[in-house]
Structure formats: C-alpha cells, structure tokens
Gaussian input, Z-matrix of N, CA and C with variables (Angstrom, degrees):
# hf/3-21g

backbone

0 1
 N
 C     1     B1
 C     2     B2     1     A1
 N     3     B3     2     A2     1     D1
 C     4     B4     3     A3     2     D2
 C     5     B5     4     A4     3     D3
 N     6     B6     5     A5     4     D4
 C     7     B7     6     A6     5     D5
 C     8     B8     7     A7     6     D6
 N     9     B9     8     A8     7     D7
 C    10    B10     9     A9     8     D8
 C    11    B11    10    A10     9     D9
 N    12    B12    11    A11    10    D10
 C    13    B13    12    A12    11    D11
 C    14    B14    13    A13    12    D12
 N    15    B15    14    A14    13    D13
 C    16    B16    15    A15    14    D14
 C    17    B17    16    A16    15    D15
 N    18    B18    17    A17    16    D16
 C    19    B19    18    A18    17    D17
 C    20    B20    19    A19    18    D18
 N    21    B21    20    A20    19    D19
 C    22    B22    21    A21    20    D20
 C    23    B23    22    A22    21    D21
 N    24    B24    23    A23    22    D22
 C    25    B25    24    A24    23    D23
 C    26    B26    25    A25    24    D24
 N    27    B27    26    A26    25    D25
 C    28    B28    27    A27    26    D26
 C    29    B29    28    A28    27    D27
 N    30    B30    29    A29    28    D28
 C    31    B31    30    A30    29    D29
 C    32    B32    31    A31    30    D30
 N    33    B33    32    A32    31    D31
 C    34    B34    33    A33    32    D32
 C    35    B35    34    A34    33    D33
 N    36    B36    35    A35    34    D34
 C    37    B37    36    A36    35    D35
 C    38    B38    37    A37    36    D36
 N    39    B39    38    A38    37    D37
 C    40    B40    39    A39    38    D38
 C    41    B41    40    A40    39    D39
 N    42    B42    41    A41    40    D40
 C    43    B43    42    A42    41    D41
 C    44    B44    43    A43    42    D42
 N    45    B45    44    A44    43    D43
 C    46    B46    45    A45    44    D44
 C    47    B47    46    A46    45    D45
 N    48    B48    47    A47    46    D46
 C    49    B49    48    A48    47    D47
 C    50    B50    49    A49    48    D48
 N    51    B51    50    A50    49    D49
 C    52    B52    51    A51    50    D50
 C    53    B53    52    A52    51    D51
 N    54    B54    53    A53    52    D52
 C    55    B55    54    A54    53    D53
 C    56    B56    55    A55    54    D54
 N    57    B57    56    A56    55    D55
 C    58    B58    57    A57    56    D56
 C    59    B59    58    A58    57    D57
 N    60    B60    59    A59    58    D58
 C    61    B61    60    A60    59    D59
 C    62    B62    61    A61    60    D60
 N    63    B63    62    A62    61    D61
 C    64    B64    63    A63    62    D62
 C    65    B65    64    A64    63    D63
 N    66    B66    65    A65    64    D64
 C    67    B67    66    A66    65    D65
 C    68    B68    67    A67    66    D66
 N    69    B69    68    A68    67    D67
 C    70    B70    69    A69    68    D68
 C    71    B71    70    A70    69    D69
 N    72    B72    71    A71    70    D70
 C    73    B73    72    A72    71    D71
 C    74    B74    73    A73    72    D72
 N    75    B75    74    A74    73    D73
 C    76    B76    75    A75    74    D74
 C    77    B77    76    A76    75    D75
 N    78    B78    77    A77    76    D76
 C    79    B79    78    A78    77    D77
 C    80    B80    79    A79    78    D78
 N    81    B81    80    A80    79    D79
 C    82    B82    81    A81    80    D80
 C    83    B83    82    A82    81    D81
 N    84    B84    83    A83    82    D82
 C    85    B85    84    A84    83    D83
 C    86    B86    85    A85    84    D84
 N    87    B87    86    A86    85    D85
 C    88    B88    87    A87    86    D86
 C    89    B89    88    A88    87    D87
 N    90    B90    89    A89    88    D88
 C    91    B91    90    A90    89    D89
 C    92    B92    91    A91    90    D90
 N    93    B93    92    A92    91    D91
 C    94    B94    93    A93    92    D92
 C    95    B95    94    A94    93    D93
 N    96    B96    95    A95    94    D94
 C    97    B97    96    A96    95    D95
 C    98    B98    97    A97    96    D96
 N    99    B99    98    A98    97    D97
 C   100   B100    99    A99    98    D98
 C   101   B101   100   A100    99    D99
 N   102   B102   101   A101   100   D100
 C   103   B103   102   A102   101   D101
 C   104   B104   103   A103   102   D102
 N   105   B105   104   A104   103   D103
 C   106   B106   105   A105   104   D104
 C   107   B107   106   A106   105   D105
 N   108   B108   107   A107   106   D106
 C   109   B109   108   A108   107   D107
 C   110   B110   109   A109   108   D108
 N   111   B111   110   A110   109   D109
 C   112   B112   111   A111   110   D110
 C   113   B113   112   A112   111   D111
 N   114   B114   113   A113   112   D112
 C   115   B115   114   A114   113   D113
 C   116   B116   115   A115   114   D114
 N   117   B117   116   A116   115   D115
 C   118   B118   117   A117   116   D116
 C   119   B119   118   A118   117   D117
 N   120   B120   119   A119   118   D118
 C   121   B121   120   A120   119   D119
 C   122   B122   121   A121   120   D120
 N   123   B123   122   A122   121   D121
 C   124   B124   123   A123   122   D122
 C   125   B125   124   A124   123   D123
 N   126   B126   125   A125   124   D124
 C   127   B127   126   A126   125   D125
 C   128   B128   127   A127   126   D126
 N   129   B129   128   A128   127   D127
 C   130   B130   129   A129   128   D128
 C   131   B131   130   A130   129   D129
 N   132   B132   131   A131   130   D130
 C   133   B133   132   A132   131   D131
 C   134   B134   133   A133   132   D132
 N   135   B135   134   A134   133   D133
 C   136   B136   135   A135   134   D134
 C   137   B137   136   A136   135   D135
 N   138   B138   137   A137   136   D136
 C   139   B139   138   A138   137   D137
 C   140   B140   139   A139   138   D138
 N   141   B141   140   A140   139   D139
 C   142   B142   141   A141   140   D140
 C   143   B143   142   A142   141   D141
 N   144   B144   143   A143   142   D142
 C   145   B145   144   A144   143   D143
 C   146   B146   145   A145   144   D144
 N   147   B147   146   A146   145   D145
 C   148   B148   147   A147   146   D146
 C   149   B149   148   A148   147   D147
 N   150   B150   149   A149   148   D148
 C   151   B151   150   A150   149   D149
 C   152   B152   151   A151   150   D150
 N   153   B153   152   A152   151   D151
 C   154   B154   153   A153   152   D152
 C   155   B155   154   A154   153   D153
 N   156   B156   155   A155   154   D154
 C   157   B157   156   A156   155   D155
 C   158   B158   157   A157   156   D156
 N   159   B159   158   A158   157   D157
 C   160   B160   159   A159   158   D158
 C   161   B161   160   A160   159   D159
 N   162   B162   161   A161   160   D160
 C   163   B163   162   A162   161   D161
 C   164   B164   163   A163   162   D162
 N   165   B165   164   A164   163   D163
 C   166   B166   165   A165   164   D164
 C   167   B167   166   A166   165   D165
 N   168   B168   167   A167   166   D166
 C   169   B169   168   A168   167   D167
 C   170   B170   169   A169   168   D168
 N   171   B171   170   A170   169   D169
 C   172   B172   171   A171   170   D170
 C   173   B173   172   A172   171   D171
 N   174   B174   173   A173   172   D172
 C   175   B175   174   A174   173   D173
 C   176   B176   175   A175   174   D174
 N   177   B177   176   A176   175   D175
 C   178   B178   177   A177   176   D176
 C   179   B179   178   A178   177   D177
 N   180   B180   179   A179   178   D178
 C   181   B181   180   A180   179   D179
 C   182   B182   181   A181   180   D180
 N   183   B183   182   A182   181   D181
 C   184   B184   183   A183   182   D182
 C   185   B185   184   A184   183   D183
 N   186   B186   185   A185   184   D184
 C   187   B187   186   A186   185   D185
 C   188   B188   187   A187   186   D186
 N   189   B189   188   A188   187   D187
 C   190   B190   189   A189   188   D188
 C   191   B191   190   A190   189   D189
 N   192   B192   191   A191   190   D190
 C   193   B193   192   A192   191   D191
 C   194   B194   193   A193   192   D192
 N   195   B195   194   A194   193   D193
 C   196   B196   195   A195   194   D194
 C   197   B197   196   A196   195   D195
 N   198   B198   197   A197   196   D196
 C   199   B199   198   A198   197   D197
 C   200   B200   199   A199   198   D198
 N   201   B201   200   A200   199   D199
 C   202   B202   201   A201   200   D200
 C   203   B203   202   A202   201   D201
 N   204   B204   203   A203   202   D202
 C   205   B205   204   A204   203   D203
 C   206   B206   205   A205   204   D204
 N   207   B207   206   A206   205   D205
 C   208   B208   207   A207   206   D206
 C   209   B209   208   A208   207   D207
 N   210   B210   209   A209   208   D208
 C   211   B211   210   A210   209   D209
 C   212   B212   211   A211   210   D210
 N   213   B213   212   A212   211   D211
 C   214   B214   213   A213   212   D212
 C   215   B215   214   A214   213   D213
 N   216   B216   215   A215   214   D214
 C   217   B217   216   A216   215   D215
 C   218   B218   217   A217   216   D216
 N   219   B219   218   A218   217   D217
 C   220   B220   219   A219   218   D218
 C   221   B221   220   A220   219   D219
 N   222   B222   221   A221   220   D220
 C   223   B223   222   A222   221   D221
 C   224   B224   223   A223   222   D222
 N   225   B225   224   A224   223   D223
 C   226   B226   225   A225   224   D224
 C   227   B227   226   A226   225   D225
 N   228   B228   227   A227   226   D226
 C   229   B229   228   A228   227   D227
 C   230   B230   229   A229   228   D228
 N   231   B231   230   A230   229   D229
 C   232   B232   231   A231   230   D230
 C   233   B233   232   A232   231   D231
 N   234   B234   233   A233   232   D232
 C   235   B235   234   A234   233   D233
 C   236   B236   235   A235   234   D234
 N   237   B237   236   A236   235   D235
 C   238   B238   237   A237   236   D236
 C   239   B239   238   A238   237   D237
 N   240   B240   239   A239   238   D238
 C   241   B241   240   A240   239   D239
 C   242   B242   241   A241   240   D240
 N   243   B243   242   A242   241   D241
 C   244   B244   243   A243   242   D242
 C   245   B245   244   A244   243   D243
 N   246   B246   245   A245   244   D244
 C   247   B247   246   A246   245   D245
 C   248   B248   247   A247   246   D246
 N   249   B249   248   A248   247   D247
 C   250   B250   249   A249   248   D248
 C   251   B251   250   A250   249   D249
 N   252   B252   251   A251   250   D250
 C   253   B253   252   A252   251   D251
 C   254   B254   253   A253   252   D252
 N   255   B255   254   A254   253   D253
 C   256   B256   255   A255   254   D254
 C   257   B257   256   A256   255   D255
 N   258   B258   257   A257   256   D256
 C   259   B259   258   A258   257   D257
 C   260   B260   259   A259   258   D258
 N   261   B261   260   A260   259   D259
 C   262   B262   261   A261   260   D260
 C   263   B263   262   A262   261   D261
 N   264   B264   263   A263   262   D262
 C   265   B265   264   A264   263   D263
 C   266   B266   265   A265   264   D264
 N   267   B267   266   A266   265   D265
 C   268   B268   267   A267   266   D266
 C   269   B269   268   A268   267   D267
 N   270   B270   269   A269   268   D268
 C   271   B271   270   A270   269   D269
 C   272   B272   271   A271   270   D270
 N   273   B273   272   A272   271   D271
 C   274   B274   273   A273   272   D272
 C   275   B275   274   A274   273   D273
 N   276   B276   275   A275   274   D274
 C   277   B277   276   A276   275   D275
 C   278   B278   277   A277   276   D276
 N   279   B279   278   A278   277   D277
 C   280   B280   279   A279   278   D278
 C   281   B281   280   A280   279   D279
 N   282   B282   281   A281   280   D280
 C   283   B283   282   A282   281   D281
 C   284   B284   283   A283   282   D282
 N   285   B285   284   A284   283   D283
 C   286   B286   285   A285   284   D284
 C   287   B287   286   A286   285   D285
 N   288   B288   287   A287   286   D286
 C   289   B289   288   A288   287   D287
 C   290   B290   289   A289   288   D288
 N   291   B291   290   A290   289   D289
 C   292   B292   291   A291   290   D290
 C   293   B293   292   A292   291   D291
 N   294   B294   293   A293   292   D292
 C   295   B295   294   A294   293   D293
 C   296   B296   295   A295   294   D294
 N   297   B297   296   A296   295   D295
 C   298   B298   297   A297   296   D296
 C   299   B299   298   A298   297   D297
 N   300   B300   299   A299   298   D298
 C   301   B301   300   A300   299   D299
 C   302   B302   301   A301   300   D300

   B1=1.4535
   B2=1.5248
   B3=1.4013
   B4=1.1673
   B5=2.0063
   B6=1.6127
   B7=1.3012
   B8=1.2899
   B9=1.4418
   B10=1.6919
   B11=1.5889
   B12=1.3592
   B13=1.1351
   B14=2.1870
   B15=1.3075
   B16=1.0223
   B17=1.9795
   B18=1.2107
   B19=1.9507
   B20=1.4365
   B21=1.0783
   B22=2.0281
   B23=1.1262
   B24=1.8224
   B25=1.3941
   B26=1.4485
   B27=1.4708
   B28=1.8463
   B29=1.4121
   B30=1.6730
   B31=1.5877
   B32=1.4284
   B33=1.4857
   B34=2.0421
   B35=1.5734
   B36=1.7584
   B37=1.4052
   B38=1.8099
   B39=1.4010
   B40=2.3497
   B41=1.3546
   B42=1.5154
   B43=1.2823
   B44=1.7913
   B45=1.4698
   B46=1.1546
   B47=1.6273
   B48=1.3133
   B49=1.5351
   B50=1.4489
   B51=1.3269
   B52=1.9269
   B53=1.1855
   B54=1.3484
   B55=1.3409
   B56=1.7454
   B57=1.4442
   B58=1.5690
   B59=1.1917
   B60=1.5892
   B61=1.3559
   B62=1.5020
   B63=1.2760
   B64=1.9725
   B65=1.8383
   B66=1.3106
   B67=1.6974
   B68=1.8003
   B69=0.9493
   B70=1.5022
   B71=1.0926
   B72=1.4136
   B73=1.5790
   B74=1.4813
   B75=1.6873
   B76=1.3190
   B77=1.6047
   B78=1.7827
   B79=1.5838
   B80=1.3216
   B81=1.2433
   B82=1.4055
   B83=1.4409
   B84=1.0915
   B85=1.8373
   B86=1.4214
   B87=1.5335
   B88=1.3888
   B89=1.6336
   B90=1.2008
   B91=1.8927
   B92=1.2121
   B93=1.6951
   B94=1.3791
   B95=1.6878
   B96=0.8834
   B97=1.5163
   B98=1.6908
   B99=1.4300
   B100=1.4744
   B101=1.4457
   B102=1.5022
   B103=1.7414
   B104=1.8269
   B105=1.5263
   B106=1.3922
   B107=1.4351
   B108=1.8613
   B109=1.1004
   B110=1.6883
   B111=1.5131
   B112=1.6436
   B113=1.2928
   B114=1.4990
   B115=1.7585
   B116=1.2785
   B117=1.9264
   B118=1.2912
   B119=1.4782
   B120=1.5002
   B121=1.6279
   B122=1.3693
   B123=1.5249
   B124=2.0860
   B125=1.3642
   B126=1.8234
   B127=1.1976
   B128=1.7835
   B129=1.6206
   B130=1.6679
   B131=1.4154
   B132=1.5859
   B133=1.6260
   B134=1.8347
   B135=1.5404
   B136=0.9853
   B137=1.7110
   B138=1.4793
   B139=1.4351
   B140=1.4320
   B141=1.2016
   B142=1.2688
   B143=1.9052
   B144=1.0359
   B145=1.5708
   B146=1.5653
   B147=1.5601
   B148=1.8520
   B149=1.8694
   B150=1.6325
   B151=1.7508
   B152=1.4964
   B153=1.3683
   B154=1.5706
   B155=1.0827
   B156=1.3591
   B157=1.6794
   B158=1.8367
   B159=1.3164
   B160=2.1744
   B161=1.6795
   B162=1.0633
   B163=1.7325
   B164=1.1305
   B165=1.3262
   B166=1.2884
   B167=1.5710
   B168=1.0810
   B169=1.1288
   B170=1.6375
   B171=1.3523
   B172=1.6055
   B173=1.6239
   B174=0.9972
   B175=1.5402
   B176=2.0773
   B177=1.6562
   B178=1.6600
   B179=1.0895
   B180=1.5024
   B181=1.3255
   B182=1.5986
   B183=1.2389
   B184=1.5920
   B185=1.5095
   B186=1.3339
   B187=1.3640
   B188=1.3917
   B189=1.5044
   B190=1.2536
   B191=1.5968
   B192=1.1548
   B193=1.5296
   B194=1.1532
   B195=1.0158
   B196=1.5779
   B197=2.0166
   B198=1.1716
   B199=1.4697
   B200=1.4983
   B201=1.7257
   B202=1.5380
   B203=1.5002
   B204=1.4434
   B205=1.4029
   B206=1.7227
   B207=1.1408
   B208=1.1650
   B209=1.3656
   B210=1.4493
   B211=1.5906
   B212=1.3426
   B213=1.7951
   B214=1.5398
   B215=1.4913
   B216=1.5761
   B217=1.4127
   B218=1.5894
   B219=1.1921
   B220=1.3101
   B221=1.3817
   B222=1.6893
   B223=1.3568
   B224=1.2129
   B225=1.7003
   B226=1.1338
   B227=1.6949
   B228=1.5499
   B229=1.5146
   B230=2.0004
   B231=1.5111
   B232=2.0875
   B233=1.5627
   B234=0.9057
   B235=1.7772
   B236=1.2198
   B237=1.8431
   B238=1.3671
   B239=1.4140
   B240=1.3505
   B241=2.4061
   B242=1.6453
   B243=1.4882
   B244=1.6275
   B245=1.2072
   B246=1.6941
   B247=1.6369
   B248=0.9024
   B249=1.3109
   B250=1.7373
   B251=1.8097
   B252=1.3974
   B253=1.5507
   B254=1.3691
   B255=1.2653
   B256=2.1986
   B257=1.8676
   B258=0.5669
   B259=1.3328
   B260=1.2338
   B261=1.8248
   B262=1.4581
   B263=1.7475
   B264=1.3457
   B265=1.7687
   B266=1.6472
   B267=1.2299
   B268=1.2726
   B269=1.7402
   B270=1.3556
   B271=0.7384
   B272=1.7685
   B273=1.5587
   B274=1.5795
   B275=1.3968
   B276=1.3891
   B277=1.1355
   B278=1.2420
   B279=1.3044
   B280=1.3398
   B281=2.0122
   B282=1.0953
   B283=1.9121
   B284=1.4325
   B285=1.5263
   B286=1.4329
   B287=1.4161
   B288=1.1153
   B289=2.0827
   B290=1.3980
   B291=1.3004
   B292=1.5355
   B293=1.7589
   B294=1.3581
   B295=1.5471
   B296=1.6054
   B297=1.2812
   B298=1.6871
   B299=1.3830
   B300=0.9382
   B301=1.3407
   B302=1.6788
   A1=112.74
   A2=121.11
   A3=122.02
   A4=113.44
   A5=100.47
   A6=99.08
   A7=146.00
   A8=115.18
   A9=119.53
   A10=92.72
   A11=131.10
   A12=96.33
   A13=90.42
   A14=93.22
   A15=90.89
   A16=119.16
   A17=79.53
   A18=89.10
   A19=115.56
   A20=117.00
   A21=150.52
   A22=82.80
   A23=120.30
   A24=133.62
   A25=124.52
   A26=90.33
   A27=112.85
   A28=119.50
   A29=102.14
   A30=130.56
   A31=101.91
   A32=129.20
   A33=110.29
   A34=94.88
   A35=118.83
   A36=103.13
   A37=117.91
   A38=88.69
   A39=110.71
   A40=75.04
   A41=152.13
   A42=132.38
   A43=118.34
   A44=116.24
   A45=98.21
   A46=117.42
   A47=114.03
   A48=109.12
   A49=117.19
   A50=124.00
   A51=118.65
   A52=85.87
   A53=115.47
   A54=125.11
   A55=127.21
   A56=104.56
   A57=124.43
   A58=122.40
   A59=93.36
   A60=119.60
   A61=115.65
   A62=84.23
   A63=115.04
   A64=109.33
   A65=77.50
   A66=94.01
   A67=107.72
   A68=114.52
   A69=115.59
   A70=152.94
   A71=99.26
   A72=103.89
   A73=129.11
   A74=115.48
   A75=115.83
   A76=123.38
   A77=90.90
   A78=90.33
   A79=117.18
   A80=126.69
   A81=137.27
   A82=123.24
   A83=105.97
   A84=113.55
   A85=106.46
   A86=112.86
   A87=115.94
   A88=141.29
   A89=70.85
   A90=90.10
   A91=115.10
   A92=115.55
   A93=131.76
   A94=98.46
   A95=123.86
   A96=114.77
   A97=123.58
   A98=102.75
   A99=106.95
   A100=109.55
   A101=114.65
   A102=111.97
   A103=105.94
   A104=93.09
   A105=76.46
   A106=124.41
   A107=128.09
   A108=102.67
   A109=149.49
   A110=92.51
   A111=103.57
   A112=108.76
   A113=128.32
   A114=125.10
   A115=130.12
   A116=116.75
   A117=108.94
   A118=121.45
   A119=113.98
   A120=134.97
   A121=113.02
   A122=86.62
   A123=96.47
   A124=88.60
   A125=129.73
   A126=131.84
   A127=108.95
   A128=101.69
   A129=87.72
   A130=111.85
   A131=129.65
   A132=140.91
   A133=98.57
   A134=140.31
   A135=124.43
   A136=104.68
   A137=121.44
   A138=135.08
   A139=99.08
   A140=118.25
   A141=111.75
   A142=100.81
   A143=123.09
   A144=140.07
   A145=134.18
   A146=97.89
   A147=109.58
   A148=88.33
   A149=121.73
   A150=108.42
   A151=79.79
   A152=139.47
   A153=120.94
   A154=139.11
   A155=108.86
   A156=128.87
   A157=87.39
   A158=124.13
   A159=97.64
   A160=85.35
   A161=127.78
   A162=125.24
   A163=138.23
   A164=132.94
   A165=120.00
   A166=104.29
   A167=119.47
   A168=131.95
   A169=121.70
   A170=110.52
   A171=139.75
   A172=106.96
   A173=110.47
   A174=136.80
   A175=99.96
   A176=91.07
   A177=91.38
   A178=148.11
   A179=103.70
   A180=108.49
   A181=104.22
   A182=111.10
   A183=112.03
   A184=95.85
   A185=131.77
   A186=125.16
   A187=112.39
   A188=137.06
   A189=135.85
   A190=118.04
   A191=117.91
   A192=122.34
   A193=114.64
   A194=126.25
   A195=119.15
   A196=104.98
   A197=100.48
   A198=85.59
   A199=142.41
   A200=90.43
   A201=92.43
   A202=100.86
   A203=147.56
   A204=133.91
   A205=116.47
   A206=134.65
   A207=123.87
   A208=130.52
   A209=105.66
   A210=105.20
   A211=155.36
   A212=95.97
   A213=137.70
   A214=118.86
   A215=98.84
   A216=128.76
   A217=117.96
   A218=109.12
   A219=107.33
   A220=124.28
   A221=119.84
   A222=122.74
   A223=95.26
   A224=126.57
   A225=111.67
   A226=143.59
   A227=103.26
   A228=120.00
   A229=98.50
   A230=87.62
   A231=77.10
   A232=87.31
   A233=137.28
   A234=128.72
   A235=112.61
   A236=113.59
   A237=106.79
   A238=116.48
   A239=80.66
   A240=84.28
   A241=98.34
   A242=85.57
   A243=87.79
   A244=106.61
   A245=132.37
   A246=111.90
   A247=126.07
   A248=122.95
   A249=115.06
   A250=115.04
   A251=106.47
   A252=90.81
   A253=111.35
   A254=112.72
   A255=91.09
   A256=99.40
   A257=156.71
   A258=146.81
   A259=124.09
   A260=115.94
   A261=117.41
   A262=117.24
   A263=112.07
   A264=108.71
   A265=79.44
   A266=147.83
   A267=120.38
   A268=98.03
   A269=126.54
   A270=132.67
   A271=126.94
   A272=96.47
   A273=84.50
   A274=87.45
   A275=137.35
   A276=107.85
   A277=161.62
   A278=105.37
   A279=147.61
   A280=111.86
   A281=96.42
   A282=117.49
   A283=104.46
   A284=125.28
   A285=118.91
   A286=105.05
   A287=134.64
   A288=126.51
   A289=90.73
   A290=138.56
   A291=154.13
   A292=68.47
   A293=108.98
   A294=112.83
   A295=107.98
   A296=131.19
   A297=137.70
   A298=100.72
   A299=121.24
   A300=114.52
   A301=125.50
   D1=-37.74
   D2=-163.84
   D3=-92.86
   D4=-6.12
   D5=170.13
   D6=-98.98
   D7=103.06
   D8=80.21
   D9=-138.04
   D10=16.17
   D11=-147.93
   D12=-120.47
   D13=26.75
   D14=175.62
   D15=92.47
   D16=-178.92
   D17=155.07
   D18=-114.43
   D19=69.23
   D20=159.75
   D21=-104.58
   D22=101.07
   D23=148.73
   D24=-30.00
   D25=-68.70
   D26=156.87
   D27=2.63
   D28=-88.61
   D29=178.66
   D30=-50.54
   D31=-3.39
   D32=-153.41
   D33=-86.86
   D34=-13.53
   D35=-176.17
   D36=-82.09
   D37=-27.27
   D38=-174.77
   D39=-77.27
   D40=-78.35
   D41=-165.30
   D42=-49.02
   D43=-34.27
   D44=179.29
   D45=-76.72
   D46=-48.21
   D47=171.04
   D48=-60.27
   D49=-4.81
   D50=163.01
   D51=-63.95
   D52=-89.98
   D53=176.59
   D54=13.35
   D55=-75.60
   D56=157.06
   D57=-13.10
   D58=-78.52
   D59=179.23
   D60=-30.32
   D61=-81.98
   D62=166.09
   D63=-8.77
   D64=-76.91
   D65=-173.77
   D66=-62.64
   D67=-18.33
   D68=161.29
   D69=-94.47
   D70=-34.36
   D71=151.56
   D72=-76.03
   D73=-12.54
   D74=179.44
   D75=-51.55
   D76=-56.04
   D77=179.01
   D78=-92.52
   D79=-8.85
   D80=147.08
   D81=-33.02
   D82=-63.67
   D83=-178.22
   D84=-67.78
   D85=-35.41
   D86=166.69
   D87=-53.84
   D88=-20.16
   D89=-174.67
   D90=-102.36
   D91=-18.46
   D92=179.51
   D93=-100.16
   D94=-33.12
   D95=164.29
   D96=-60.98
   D97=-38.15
   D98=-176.14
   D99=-79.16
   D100=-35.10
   D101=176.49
   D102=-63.13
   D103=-50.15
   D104=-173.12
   D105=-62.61
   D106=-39.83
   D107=159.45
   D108=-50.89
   D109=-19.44
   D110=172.57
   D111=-76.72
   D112=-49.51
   D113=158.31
   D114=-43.06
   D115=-25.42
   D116=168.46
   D117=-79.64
   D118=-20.34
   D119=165.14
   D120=-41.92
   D121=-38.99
   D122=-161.42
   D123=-77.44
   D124=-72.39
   D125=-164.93
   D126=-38.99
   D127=-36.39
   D128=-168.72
   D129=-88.79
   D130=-2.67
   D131=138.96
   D132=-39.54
   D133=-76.05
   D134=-136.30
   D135=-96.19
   D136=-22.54
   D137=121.56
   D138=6.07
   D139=-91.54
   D140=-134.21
   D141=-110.40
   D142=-7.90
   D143=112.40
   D144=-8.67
   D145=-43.71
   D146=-179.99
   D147=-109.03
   D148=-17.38
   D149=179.37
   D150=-74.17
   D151=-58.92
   D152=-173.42
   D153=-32.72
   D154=-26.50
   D155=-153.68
   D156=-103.95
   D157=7.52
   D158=-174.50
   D159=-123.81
   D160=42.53
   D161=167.43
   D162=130.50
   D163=-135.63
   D164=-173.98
   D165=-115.76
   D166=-33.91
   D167=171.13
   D168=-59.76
   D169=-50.54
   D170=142.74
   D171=-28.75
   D172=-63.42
   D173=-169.71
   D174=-45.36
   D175=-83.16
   D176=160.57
   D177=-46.33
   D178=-41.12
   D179=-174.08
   D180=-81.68
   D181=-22.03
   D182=-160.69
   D183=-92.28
   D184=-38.58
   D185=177.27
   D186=-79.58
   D187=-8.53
   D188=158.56
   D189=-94.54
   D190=14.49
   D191=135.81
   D192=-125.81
   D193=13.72
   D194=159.90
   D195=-83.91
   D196=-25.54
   D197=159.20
   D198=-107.98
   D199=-11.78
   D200=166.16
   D201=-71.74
   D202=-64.34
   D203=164.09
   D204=-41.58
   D205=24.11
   D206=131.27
   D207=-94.97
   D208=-52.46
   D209=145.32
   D210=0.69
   D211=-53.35
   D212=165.84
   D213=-67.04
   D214=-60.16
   D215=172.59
   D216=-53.33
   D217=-50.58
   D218=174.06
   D219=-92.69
   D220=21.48
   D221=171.05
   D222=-114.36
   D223=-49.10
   D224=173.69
   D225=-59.29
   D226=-32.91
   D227=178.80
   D228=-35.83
   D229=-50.32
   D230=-148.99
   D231=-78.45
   D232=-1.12
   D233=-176.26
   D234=-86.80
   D235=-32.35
   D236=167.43
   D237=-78.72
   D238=-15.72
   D239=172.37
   D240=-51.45
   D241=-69.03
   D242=-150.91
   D243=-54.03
   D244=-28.85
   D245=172.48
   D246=-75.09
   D247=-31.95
   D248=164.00
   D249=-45.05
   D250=-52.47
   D251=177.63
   D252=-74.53
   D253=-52.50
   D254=-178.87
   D255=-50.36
   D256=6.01
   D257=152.88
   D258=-78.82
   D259=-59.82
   D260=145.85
   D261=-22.76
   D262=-54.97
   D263=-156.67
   D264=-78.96
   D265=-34.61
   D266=-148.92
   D267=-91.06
   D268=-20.46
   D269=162.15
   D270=-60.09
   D271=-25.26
   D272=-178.13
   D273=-101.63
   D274=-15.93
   D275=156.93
   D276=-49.37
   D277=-39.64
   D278=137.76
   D279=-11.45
   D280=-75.37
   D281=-178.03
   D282=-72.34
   D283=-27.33
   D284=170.77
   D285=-89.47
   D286=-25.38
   D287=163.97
   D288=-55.76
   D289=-71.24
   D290=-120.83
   D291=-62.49
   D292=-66.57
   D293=-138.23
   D294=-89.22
   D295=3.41
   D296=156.95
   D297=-76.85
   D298=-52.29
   D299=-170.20
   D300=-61.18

C-alpha cells in the first residue's frame, strides 16, 4: 500500500488505484497481444489462400507459402504461448514477494 509514496496516508488511495491498474493491464495486454498475433497468423493463412484463388501461377506460388507459413506458424504459435505465460508466472511472482514481505 505504501509504495512509493511512502506512509502519506493521503497518497494510499492514487497508490491503490496505480496499483489496480497495474494488476490489470498486465495480463490483459498479454492476452491481447497473443490473440492478436495468432489472428494475424490466421489473416496471413487466408491472404495467401485468395493469392491461390487468381491462377496458376497464384496457385504455386500461393500454396508454396501457404506452407512454408505454416511451418512458421506452427513453430511459432506455442513459443509465443510459452512466453506470454513465463511472463504471466514471473509476474505473479513478482506481487506475491511484494506482498510476504
């Protein structure tokens, strides 16, 4: 409660709603960062899906990066998993030291 601004009673309410905030936007932004990179994955699947769809040329080129970007896609998806959560845990780690101590 009292950090940074001391023990100034005053300040304990602007410290508690920082506080709030804090704890809400952390895993918030996190979760909106990870959809959206997994939604920009998807858009650039159907991307290159409609380059398939205008010919033959379209055809090749668009189905030979439609699988090298799966390739991509499916090594990267779980890696941004896993950093979003080791980030999550270090983060709730973080607020449970703050508050033993």
């Amino acid at each position: 409660m009292t950090s940074p601004f001391g023990s100034f009673p005053l300040l304990w309410p602007v410290n508690l709603l920082m506080n709030i905030v804090e704890y809400i936007s952390k895993p918030l932004s996190h979760s909106l960062r990870l959809y959206g990179n997994i939604y920009a994955g998807e858009i650039i699947f159907l991307l290159l899906g409609m380059w398939a769809a205008t010919g033959l040329a379209g055809t090749v080129f668009g189905g030979v990066l439609h699988l090298g970007w799966a390739i991509f896609h499916l090594l990267i998806v779980p890696l941004q998993a896993f950093i979003f959560m080791m980030l999550t845990i270090v983060y709730m780690s973080m607020a449970e030291e703050s508050h033993s101590h």
